[in-house]
C-alpha positions, 0 to 999 in steps of 0.5 A, a space after each residue: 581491369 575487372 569485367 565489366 559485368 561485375 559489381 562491388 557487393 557486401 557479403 556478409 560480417 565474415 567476408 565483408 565486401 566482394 566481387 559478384 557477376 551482374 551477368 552471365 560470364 561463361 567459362 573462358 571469359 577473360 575477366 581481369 587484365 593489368 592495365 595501365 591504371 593498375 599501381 605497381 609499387 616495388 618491395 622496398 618502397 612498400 616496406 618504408 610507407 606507414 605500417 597502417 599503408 604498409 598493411 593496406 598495400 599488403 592486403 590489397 595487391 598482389 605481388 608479381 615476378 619481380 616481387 613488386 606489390 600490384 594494387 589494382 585500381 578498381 573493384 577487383 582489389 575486393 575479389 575474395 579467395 576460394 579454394 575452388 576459385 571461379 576465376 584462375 590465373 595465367 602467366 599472361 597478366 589475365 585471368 580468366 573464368 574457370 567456370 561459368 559464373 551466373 549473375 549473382 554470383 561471387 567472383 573469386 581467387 585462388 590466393 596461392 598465386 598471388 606470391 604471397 608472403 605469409 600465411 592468409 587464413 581463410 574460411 572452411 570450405 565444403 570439400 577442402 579442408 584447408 583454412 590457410 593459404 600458403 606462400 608456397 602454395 604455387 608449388 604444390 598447386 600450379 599443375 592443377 591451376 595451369 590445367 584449369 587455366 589451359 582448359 578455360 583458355 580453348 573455350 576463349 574464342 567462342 565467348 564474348 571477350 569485353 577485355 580483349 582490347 586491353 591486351 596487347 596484340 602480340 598477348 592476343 595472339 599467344 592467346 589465340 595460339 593456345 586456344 587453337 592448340 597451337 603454342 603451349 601455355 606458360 606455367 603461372 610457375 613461371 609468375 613466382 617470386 621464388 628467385 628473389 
């Protein structure tokens, strides 16, 4: 589920519609939880459906550990990637605001971790000159990501948390652990489907 200070919004003819905050959401925010409502659908049934559900699956989810294809059921199966994404990834089922994100503004992802299994080619970006996501981009990146992650993750207790009822106790707990320093937190190395 995806925070509920958030709107579908159409950004423009490139980009077509994405995620955009209503509110502010200050850094440490989580603001997407798997929930139960959320479809997981396994490699092998996505690859027998239809190619034009196949490709509607594809684009839509993300893909786990296990290789299983996550399509969530709300609005934020529309959250657009960026190289310098407001929201990052944990290995916990959440992710969390990287930064502040002030009312209007997009609400995006690093595609990177998202397991996936072809190159996805995305707009240039200011500062980066990369125009492609790659499948292994999780293995070039996860540092950067797990340091942005644990550094959101220490401001989570000090914020409004909306979501914090979807998660289980006990992934409450290791969050309330990290964010006082502690446990350590799990890499979203950990997340990637390389062992398939």
């Amino acid at each position: 589920m995806i925070h509920p200070d958030t709107t579908l919004t159409y950004m423009n003819d490139a980009i077509g519609y994405g995620v955009v905050a209503t509110r502010f959401i200050p850094r440490g925010t989580i603001v997407w939880v798997l929930d139960e409502l959320d479809r997981k659908f396994d490699a092998d049934y996505v690859k027998s459906l239809d190619p034009v559900m196949r490709s509607t699956i594809i684009k839509y989810s993300y893909r786990d550990y296990q290789g299983n294809y996550i399509l969530c059921w709300d609005i934020a199966r529309y959250v657009n990637h960026s190289f310098d994404s407001s929201m990052i990834g944990t290995a916990y089922n959440f992710e969390v605001a990287a930064r502040d994100i002030y009312p209007g503004e997009e609400l995006t992802d690093d595609y990177g971790y998202f397991n996936l299994e072809e190159p996805f080619d995305c707009l240039p970006e200011a500062g980066d000159a990369r125009t492609q996501v790659m499948p292994d981009d999780i293995w070039h990146y996860y540092a950067e990501w797990d340091w942005k992650a644990a550094q959101a993750i220490k401001q989570s207790l000090h914020v409004a948390q909306p979501l914090w009822h979807l998660m289980t106790p006990s992934l409450r707990e290791k969050v309330v652990a990290i964010a006082t320093g502690q446990e350590p937190m799990d890499s979203i190395l950990s997340i990637a489907t390389w062992n398939l």
